[in-house]
MOPAC internal coordinates of N, CA, C and O (Angstrom, degrees):
PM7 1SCF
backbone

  N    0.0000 0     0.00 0     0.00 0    0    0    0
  C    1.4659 1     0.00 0     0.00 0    1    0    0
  C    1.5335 1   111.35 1     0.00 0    2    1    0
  O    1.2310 1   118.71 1   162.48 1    3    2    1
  N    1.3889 1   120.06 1   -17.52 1    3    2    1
  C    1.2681 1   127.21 1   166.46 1    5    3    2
  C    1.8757 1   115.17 1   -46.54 1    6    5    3
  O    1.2310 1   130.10 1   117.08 1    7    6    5
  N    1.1923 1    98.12 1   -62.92 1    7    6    5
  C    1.6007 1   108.19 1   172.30 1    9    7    6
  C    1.9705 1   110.86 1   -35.02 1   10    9    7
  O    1.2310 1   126.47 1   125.46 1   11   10    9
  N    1.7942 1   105.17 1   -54.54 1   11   10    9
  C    1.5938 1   109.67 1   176.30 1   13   11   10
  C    1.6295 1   107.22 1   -51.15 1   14   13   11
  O    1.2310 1   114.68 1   130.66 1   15   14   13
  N    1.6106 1   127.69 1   -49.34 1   15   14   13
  C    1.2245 1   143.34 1  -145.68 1   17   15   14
  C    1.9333 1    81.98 1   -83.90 1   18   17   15
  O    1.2310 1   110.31 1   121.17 1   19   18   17
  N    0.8886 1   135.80 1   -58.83 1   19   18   17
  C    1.0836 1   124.84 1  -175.15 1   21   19   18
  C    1.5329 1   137.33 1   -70.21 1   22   21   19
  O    1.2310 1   127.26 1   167.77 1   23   22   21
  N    1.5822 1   103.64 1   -12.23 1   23   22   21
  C    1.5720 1   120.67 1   178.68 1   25   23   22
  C    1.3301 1    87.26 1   -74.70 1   26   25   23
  O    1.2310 1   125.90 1   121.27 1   27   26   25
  N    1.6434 1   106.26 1   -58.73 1   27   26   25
  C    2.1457 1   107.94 1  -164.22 1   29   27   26
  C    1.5862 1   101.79 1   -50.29 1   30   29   27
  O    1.2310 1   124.65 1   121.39 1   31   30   29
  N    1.0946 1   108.67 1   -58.61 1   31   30   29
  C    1.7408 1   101.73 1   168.12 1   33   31   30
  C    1.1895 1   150.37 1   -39.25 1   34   33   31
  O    1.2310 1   131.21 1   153.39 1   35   34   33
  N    1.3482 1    95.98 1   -26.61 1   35   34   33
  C    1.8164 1   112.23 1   178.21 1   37   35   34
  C    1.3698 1    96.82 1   -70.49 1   38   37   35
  O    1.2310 1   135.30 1   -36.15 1   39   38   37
  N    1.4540 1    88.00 1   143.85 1   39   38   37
  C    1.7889 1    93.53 1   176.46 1   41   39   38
  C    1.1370 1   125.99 1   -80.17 1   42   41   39
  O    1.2310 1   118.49 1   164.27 1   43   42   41
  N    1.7353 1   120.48 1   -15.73 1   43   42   41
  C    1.1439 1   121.19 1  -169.13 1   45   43   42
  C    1.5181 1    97.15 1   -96.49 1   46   45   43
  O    1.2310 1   116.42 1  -179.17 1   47   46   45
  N    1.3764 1   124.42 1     0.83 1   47   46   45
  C    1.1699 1   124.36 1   172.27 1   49   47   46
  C    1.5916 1   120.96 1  -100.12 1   50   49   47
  O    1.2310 1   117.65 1   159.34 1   51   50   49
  N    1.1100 1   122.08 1   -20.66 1   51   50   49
  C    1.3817 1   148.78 1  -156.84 1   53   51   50
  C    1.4688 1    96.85 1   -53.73 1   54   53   51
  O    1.2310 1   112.74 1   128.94 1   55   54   53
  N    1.0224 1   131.31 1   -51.06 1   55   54   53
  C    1.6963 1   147.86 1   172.03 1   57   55   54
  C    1.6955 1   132.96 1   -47.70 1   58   57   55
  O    1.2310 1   141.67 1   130.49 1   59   58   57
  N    1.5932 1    75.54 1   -49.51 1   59   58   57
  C    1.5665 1   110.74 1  -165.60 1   61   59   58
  C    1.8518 1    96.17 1   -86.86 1   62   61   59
  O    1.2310 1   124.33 1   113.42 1   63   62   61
  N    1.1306 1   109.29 1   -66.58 1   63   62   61
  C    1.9322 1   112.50 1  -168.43 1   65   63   62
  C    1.3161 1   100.75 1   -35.28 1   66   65   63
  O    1.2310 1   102.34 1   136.53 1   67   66   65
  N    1.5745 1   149.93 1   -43.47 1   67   66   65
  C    1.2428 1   121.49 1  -177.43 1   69   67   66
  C    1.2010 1   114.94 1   -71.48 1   70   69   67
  O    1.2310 1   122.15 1   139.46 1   71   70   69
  N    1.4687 1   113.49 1   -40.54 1   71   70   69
  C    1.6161 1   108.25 1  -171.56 1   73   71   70
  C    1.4780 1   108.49 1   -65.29 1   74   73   71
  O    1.2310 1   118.49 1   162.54 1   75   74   73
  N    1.2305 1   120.49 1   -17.46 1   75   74   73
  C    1.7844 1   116.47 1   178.37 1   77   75   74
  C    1.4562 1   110.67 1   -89.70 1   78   77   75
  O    1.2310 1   114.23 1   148.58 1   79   78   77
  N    1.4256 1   128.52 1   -31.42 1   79   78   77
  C    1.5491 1   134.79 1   129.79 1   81   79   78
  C    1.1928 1   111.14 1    15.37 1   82   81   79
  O    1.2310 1   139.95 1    83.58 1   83   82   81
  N    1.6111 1    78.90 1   -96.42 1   83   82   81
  C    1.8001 1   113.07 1  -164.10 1   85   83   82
  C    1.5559 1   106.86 1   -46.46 1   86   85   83
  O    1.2310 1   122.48 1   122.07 1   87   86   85
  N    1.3637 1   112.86 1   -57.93 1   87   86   85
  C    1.6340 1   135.41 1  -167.25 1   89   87   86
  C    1.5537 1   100.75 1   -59.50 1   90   89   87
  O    1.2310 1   122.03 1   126.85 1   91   90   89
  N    1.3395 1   113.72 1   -53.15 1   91   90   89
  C    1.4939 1    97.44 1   176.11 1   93   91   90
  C    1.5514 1   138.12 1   -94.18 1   94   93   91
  O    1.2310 1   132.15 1  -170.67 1   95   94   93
  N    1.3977 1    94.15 1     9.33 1   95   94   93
  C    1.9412 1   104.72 1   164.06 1   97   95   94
  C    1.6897 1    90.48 1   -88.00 1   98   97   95
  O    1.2310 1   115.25 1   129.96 1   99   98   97
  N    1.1502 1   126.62 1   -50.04 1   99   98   97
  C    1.8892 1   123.18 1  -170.80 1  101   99   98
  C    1.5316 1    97.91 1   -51.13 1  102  101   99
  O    1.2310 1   124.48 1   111.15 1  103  102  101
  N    1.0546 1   109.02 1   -68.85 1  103  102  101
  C    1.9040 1   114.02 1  -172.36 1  105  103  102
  C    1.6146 1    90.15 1   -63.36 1  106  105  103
  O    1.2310 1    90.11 1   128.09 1  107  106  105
  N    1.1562 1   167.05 1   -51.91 1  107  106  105
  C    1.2210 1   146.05 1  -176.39 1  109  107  106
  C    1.7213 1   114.85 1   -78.69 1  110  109  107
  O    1.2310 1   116.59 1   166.77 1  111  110  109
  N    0.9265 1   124.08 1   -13.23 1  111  110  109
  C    1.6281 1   126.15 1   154.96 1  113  111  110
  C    1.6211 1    92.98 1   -55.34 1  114  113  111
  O    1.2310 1   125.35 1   105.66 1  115  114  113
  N    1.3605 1   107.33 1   -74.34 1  115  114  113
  C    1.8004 1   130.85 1  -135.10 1  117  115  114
  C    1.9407 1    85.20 1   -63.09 1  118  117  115
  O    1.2310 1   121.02 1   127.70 1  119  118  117
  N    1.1089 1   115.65 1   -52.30 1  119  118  117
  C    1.6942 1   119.16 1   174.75 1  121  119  118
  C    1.8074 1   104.56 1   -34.98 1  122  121  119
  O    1.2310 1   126.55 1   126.14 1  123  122  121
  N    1.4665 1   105.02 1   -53.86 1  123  122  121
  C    1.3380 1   125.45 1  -146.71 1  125  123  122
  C    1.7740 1    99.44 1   -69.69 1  126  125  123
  O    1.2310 1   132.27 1   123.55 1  127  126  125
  N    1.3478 1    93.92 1   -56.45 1  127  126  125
  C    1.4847 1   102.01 1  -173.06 1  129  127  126
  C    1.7658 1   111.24 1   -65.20 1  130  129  127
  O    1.2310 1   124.59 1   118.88 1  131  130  129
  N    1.0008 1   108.80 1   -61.12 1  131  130  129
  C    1.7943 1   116.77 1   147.57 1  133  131  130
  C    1.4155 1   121.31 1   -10.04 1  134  133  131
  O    1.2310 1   128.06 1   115.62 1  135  134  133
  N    1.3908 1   102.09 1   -64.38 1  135  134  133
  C    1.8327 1   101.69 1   171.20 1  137  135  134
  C    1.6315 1   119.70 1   -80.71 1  138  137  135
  O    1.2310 1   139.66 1   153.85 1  139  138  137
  N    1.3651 1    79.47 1   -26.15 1  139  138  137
  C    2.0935 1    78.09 1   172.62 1  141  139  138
  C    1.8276 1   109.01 1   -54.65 1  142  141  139
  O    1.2310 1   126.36 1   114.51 1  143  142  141
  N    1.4892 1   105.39 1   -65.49 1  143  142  141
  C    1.1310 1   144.34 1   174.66 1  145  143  142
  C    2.0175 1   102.92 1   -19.64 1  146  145  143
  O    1.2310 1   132.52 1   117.22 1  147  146  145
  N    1.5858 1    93.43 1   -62.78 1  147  146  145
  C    0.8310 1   120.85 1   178.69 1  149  147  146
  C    1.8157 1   124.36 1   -58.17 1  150  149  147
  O    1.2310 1   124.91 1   129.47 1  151  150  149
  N    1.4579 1   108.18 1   -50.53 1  151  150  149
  C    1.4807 1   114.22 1   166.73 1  153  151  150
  C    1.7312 1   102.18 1   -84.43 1  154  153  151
  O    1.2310 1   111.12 1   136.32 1  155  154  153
  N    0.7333 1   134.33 1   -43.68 1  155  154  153
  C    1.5932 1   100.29 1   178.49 1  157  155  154
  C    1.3786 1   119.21 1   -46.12 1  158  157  155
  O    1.2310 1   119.44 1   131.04 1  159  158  157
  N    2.1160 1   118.67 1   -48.96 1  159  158  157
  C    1.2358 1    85.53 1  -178.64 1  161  159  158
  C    1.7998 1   137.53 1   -82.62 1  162  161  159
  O    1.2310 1   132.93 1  -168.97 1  163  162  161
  N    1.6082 1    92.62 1    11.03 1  163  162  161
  C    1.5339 1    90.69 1   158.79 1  165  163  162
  C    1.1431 1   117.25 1   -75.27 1  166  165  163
  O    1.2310 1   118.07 1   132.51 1  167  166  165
  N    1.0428 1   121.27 1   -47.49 1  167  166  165
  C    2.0675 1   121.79 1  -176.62 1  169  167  166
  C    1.5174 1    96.71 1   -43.17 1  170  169  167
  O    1.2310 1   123.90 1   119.84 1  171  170  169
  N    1.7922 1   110.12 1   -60.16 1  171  170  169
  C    1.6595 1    98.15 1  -150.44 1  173  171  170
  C    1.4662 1    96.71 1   -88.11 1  174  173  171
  O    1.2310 1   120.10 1   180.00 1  175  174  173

């Protein structure tokens, strides 16, 4: 977790780490729900 503690710290990152955060829990929801979405209507 040292590696996380030190990206948020970098300064040239300081700006940027939430918005890449944010962006990759949304695109990994949006994947997630998609494939859910997706295998149910194969099952049913």
């Amino acid at each position: 977790m040292n590696d996380l503690e030190s990206i948020v710290t970098n300064e040239d990152t300081e700006a940027l780490a939430p918005a890449v955060v944010v962006a990759t829990i949304a695109l990994l929801g949006v994947f997630m729900i998609g494939f859910l979405a997706l295998a149910i209507r194969f099952v049913l």
